[in-house]
N, C-alpha and C positions, 0 to 999 in steps of 0.2 A: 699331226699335232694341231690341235683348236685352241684358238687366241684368243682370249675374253675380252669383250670387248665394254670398255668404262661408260663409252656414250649412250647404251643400250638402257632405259629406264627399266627400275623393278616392276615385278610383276606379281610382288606384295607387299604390303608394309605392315611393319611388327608395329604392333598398338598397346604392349604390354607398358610400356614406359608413359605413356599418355595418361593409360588407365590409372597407375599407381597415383603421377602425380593428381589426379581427380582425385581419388579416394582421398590422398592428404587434406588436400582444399576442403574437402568436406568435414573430414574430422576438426580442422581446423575452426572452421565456422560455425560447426557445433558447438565446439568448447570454448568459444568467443563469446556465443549468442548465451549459453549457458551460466555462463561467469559475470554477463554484464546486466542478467535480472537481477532485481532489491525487492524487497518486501517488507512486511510489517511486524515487528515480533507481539504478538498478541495473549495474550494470558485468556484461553478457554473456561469456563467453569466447568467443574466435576458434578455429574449425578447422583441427586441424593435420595434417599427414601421419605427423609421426614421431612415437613415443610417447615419451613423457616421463619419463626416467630420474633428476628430482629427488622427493627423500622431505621432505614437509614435517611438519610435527606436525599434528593434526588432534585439537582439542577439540571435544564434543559436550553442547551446551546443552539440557537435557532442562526445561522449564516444565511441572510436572505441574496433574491436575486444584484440588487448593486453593491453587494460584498459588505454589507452591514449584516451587526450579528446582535443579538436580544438575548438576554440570559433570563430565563424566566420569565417573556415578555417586557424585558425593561433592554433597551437600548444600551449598550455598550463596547469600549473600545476594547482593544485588544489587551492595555495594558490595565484597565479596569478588570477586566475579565480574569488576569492574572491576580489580580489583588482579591479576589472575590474568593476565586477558587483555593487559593491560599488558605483566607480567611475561614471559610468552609471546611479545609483539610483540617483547620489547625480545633475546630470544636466537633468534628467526627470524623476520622480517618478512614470509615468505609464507605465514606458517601459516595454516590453514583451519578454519574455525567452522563447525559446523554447526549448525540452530537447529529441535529439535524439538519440536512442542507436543502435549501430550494432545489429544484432540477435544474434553474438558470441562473444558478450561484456561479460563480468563478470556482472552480477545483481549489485554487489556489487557499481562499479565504479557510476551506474544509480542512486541508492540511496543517492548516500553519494552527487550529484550532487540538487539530490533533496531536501534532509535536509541543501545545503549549502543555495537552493533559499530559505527555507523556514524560516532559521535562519535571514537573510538578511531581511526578512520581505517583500518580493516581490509578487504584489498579483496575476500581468498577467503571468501567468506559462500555457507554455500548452506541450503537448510528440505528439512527431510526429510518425506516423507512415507510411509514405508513403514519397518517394520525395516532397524535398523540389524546386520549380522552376525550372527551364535550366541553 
């Protein structure tokens, strides 16, 4: 008769339980990292065949680099800007924003510009990225 003996170290270890709990961790961190991006809800335009022979107004939000912002080349504040855009909505409802930022603007100044069009309920928003005209 042969005694087994307890002091004797294995001579393999089962890694099926290690592996599982990996695989959770992962799924978990997936569905963390997944859940915890935000985005922008954006209204696209649809393609048309015929050109479009309405004129609307079209103001251009300039955020420069020390977080000063120009509406149409005239200097102003954020809650002037509000009052503008307003005043704009309220004599042409499809008027068009455009939102340009320096490259060494503050991000911040860009957003807060954009949640101001988006609060105001304005639906033709576009960001520029390249000169605008001569």
């Amino acid at each position: 008769m042969q005694v087994q003996d307890d002091s004797k170290p294995y001579d393999s270890i089962n890694i099926t339980p290690m592996l599982d709990l990996a695989y959770v961790l992962l799924v978990i961190f997936i569905l963390m990292t997944t859940a915890s991006v935000q985005g922008l809800t954006m209204n696209l335009p649809k393609p048309s065949n015929k050109p479009s022979t309405e004129q609307h107004e079209v103001k251009i939000v300039q955020v420069q680099e020390g977080g000063s912002m120009l509406m149409n080349g005239m200097g102003v504040s954020i809650a002037e800007l509000e009052s503008q855009l307003n005043a704009a909505k309220a004599r042409d409802p499809k008027f068009s924003v455009m939102i340009k930022g320096d490259a060494r603007a503050p991000y911040a100044g860009i957003i807060a510009v954009v949640d101001l069009v988006t609060r105001l309920e304005i639906e033709n928003v576009g960001l520029v990225t390249s000169r605008i005209g001569t």
